[in-house]
C-alpha positions in Angstrom: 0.0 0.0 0.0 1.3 3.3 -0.8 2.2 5.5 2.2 0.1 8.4 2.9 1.6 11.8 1.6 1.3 14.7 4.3 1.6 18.4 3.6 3.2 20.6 6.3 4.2 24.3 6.4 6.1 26.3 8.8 8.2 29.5 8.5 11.1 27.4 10.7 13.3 25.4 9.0 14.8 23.6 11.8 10.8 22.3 12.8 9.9 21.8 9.5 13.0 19.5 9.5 12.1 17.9 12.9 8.5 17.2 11.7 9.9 15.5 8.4 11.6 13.1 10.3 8.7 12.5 12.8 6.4 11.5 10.4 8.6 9.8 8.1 9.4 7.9 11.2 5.2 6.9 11.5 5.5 5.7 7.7 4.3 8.9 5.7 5.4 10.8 3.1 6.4 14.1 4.1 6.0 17.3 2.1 7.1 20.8 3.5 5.9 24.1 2.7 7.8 27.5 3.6 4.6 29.6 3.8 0.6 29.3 4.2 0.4 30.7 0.7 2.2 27.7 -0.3 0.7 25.3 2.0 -2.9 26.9 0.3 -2.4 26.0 -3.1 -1.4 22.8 -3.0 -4.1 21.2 -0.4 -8.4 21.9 -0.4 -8.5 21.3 3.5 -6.1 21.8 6.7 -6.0 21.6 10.5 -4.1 24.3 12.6 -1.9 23.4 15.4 -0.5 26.0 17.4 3.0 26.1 18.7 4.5 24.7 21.3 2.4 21.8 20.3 3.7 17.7 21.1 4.6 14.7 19.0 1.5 12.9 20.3 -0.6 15.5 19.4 0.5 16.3 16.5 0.2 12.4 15.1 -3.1 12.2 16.5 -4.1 15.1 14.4 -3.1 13.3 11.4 -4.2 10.1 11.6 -7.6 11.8 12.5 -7.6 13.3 9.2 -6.8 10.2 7.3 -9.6 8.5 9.1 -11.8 11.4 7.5 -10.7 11.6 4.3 -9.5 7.8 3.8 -11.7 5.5 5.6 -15.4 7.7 6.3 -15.1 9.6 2.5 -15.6 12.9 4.3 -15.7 14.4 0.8 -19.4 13.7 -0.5 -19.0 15.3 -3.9 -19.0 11.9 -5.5 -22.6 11.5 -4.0 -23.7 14.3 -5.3 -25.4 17.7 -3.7 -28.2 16.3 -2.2 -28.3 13.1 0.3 -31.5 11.5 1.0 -31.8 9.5 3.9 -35.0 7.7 5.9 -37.4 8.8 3.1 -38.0 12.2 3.9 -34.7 13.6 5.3 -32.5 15.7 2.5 -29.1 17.2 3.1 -28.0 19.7 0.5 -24.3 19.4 0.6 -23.8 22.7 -1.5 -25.7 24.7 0.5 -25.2 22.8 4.3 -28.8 22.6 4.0 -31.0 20.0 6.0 -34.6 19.4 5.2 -37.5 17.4 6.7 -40.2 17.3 4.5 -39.3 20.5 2.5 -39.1 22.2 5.9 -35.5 23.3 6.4 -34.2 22.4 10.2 -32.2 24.3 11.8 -29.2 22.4 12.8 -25.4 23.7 14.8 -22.1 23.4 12.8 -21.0 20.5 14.9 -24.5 18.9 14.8 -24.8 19.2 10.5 -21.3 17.4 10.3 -22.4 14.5 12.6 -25.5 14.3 10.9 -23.7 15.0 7.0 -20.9 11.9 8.5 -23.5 9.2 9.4 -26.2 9.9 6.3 -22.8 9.6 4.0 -22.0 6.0 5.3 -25.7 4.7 6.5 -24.2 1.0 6.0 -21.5 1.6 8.4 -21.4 1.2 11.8 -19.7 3.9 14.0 -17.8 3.5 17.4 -18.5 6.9 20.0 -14.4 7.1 19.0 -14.7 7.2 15.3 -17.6 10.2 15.6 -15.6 12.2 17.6 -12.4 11.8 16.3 -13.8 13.0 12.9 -15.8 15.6 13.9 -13.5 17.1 16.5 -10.3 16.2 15.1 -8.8 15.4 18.7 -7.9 12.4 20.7 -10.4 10.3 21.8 -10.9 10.1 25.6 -13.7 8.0 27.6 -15.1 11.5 29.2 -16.1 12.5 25.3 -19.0 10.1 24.9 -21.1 12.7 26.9 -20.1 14.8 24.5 -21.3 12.8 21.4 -24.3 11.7 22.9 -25.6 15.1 23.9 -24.7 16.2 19.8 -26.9 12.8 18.8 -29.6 13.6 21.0 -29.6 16.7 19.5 -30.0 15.7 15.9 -33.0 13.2 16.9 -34.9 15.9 18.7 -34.7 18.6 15.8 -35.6 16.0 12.8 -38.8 14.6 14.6 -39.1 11.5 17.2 -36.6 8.6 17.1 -38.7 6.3 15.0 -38.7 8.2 12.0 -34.8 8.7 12.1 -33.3 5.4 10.7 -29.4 6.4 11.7 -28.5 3.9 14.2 -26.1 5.0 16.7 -23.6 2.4 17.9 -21.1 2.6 21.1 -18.9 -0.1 22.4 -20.3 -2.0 25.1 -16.5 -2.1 26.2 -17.2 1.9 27.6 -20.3 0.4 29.7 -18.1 -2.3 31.5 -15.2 0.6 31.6 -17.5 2.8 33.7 -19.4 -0.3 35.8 -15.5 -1.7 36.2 -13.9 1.9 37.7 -17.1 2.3 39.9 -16.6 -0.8 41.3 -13.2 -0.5 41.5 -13.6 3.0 43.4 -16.2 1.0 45.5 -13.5 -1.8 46.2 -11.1 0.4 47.1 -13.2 2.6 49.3 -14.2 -0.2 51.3 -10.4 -1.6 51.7 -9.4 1.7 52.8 -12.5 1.6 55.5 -11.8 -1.9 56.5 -7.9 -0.8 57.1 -8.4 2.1 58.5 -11.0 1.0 61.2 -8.5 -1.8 61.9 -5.5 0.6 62.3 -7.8 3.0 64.6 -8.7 0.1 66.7 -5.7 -0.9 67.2 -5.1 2.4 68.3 -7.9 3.2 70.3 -7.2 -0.1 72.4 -3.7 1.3 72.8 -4.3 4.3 73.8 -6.9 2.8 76.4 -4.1 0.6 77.6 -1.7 3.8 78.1 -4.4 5.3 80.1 -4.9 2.7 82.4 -1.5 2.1 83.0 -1.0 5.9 84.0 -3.8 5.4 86.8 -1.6 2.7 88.1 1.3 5.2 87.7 -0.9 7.9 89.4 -1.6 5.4 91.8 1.8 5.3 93.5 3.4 2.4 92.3 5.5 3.1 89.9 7.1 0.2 89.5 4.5 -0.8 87.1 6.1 -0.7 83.6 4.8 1.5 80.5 4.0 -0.7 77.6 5.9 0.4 74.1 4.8 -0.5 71.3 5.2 0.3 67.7 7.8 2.7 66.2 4.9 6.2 65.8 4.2 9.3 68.2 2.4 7.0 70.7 5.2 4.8 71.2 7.5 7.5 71.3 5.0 9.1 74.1 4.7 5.9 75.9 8.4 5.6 75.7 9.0 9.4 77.2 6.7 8.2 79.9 8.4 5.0 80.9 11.8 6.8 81.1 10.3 9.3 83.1 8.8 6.4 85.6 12.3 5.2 85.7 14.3 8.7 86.6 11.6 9.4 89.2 11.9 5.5 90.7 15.7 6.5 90.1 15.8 9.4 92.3 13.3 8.0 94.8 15.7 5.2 95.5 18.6 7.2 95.8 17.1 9.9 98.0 15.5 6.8 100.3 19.0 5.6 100.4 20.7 9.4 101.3 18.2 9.2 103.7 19.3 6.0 105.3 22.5 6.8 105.2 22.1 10.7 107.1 20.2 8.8 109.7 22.5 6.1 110.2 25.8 8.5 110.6 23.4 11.3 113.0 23.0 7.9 114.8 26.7 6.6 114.6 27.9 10.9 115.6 25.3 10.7 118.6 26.6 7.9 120.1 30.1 8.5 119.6 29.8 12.3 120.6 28.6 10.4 123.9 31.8 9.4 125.4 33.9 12.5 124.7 30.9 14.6 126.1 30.6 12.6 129.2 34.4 12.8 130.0 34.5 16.6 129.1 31.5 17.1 131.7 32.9 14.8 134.5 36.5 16.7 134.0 35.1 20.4 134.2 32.7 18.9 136.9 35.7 17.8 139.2 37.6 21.5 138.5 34.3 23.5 139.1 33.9 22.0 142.4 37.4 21.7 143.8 37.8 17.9 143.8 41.5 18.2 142.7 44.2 17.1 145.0 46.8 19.5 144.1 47.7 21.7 140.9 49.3 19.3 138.7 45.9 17.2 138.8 44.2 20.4 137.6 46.4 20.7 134.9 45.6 17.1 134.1 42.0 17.8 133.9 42.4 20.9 132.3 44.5 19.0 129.5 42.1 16.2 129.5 39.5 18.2 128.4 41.0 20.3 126.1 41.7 16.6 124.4 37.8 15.8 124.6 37.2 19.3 122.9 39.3 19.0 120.5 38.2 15.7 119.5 34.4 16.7 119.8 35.7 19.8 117.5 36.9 17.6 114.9 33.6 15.5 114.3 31.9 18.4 113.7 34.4 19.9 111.6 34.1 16.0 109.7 30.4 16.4 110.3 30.3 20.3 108.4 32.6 18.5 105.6 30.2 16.0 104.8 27.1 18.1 104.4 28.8 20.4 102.5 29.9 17.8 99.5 26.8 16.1 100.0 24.9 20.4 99.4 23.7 20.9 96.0 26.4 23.6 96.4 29.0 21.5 94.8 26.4 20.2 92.2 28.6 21.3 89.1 31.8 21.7 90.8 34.2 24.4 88.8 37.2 22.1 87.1 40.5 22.9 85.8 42.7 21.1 83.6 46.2 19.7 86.1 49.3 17.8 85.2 48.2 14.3 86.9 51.9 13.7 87.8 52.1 16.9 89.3 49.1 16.8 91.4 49.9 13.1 92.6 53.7 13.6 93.3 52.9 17.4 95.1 50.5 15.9 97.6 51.5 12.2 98.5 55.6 13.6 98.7 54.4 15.4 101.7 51.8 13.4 103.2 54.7 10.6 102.8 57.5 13.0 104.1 54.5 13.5 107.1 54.1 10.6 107.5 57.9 9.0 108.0 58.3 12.2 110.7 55.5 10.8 112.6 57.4 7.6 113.1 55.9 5.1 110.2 57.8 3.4 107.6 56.7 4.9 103.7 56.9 3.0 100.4 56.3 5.6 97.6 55.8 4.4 93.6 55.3 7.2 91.3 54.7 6.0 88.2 54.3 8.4 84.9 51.0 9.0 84.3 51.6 11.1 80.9 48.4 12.7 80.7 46.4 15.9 82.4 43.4 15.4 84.9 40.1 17.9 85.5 39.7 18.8 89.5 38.8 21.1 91.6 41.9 21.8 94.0 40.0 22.2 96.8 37.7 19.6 96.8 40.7 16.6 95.9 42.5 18.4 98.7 39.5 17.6 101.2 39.5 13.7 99.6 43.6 13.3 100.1 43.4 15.3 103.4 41.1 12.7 105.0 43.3 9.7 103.6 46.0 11.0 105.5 44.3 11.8 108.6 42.9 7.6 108.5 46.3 6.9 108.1 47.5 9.0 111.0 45.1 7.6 113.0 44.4 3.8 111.9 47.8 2.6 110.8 50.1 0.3 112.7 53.3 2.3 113.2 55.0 -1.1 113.4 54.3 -2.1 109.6 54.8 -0.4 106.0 52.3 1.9 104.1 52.4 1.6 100.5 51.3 4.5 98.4 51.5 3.5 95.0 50.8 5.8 91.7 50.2 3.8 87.9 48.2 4.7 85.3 45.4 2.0 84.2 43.0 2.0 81.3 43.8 5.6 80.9 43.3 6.7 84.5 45.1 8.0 86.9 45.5 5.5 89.8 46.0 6.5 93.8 46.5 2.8 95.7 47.0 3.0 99.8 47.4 -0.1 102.0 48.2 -0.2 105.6 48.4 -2.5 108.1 45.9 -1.6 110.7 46.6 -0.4 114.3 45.5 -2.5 117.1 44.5 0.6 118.8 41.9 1.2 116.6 38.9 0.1 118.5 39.9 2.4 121.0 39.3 5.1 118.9 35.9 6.1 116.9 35.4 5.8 113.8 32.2 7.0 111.7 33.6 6.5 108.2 32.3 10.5 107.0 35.7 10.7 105.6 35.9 8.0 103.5 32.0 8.9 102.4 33.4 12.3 101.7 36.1 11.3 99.8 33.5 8.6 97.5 31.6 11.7 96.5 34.0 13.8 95.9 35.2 11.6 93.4 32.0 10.9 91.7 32.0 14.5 91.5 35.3 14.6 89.4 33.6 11.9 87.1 36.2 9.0 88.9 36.1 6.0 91.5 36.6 5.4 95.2 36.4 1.8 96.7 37.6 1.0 100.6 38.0 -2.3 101.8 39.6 -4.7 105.2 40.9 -7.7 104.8 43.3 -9.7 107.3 43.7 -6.9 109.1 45.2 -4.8 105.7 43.0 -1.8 104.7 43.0 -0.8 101.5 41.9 2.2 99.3 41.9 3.0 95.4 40.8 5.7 93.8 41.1 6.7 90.1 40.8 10.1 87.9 40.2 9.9 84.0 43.2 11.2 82.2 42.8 13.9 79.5 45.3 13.7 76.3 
């Protein structure tokens, strides 16, 4: 079959060139024309596009036209001027007459050419797509049978009633079970979406429930009672904040029950042992107040006996006062400065060991290099190292070796004291503040502090994290 020759005209060469290849490429034979003089002599009809216009559009257009011209005859000249159809219908092609019994009707543009198409062709059988394609010269979209059926409609109502009409009009039964097949499949759809969403919401709704009676619990008192999480959305994130929050307020009630505990238990340990000293102070400036001395140096012993008593009830308040103040939310975010760690170690344990060795005990010192800076408070570590001593100077058997020892470990700086303990000791009281002051403070600094007896050795170790 020959291929079908297509006249084009634009002033462009370069889109004259690019619709030459386009249709060539759909299997026509393309003819260009440089102007719509041009384009006019050599052609009897035409469709306009107007630019920018698409490839789709633009093959649509044609093959729209060749359906026309090629396949329906649009041309009706070889019929002659007048068309007669269903006996008393004329269509005077010359004049784009219709006529109903001699009476001329009155018929649109659109509506003539539908009528002219279907009375040229009465043994053919037309789709809704081939009427509008024709008439319209556009693409043919499932929304246009509306369109064609309002035109048809039209036509039938002008000419007379539908019996006396014999053009048949024909439309796929495919456009019915289009329609019947997208409402059912909005319908489908619609429901799945109601079924899943009811679902989801329940789910929800039961959730939520479950939240809320798991917060009466929580409201309740006990809030030991775990928040269920579930899911990865905004409720589980919620439920999640709320569980957390159960556990930092179960957090701080435990350790507030146990700084509780442990306040009562050391007024209760200072109240007894504030006893004995008090007593003796008493009995001594009892004896002096009344006369019951035998001669002056017995007064001077009383006198110096309570001065001892004073000064011993002096220093466990002075311990007491220490211990409330690190415990004081005034050393909450204590002030720290970077130190050299072998500085700070060597400074303090050279005279506490030089101290010590005057006092009469025997001092093994190991400085190790700790290569590395530490973050303290001077004041505070001075408090923690202060007490160490002072346990030594009290606790330790003068007889046997202290060994103060200084490594780094697991980058930290490590402070190791062991002593072999007096056998005096039970004669003197003990109520452990120091070594509770000296545990905070180095929580406070971010480190460790552990204290422990065994065979009669006591032995301390305390570590600072070392900054590079």
């Amino acid at each position: 079959m020959d291929a079908k020759k297509i006249l084009f005209a634009d002033d462009d060469p370069e889109i004259r060139e690019v619709l030459r290849l386009l249709l060539t490429g759909e299997g026509y034979t393309a003819v260009e024309a440089a102007s719509g003089a041009e384009l006019l002599e050599k052609l009897d009809d035409s469709v306009n596009l107007v630019k920018p216009f698409s490839y789709t559009e633009l093959v649509s257009r044609v093959k729209a036209m060749l359906r026309r011209y090629c396949v329906y005859g649009a041309k009706s000249a070889e019929q002659g001027s007048v068309i007669r159809c269903c006996g008393n219908i004329e269509i005077d092609t010359a004049q784009s007459v219709v006529r109903r019994d001699g009476q001329e009707v009155a018929l649109t543009d659109t509506e003539y050419r539908i009528l002219l198409l279907l009375a040229s062709h009465q043994k053919t059988v037309f789709s809704v797509q081939n009427i509008y394609e024709s008439i319209w010269d556009e693409p043919y979209f499932y929304t246009s049978n509306n369109t064609v059926m309002v035109h048809i409609r039209n036509i039938r109502r002008k000419l007379g009633d539908g019996t006396a009409v014999r053009v048949r009009f024909f439309y796929y039964a495919g456009d019915a079970w289009f329609y019947s097949l997208l409402a059912l499949s909005a319908l489908t759809a619609f429901l799945a979406f109601s079924i899943c969403f009811i679902g989801f919401a329940g789910r929800k709704l039961r959730y939520v429930s479950q939240l809320r009676s798991e917060l009466d619990i929580l409201a309740g008192g006990d809030l030991s009672y775990p928040v269920t999480v579930k899911g990865e959305d905004e409720l589980s994130e919620l439920a999640s904040g709320i569980d957390q929050m159960r556990r930092s307020i179960l957090s701080h009630q435990e350790a507030e029950e146990k700084m509780r505990s442990a306040n009562s238990q050391l007024v209760t340990a200072m109240s007894h042992d504030l006893r004995t000293p008090l007593t003796s102070l008493l009995g001594y400036l009892e004896l002096m107040e009344r006369g019951k001395y035998e001669n002056e140096e017995q007064l001077r012993h009383f006198i110096g006996r309570s001065l001892e008593k004073t000064l011993r009830i002096k220093e466990m308040a002075d311990k007491l006062f220490e211990y409330f103040l690190v415990y004081s939310s005034e050393w909450e975010q204590p002030d720290l400065e970077p130190a050299d760690a072998d500085e700070v170690f060597r400074h303090f344990w050279s005279e506490y060991a030089f101290s010590l060795e005057s006092s009469g005990f025997t001092v093994r010192t190991e400085f190790g290099h700790l290569g590395g800076q530490i973050r303290i408070n001077i004041d505070l570590l001075r408090r923690a190292f202060d007490n160490l001593y002072s346990n030594l100077l009290k606790y330790a058997d003068p007889g046997q070796e202290i060994a103060i020892v200084c490594t780094q470990e697991d980058g930290c700086a490590v402070l190791a004291l062991a002593n072999r303990i007096s056998a005096q000791r039970s004669a003197k009281e003990s109520t452990n503040i120091g070594l509770n002051t000296c545990r905070r403070i180095l929580q406070y600094h971010g480190g460790s502090f552990s204290a422990e007896e065994s065979d009669g050795v006591f032995r301390v170790k305390l570590s600072l994290p070392l900054a590079c």
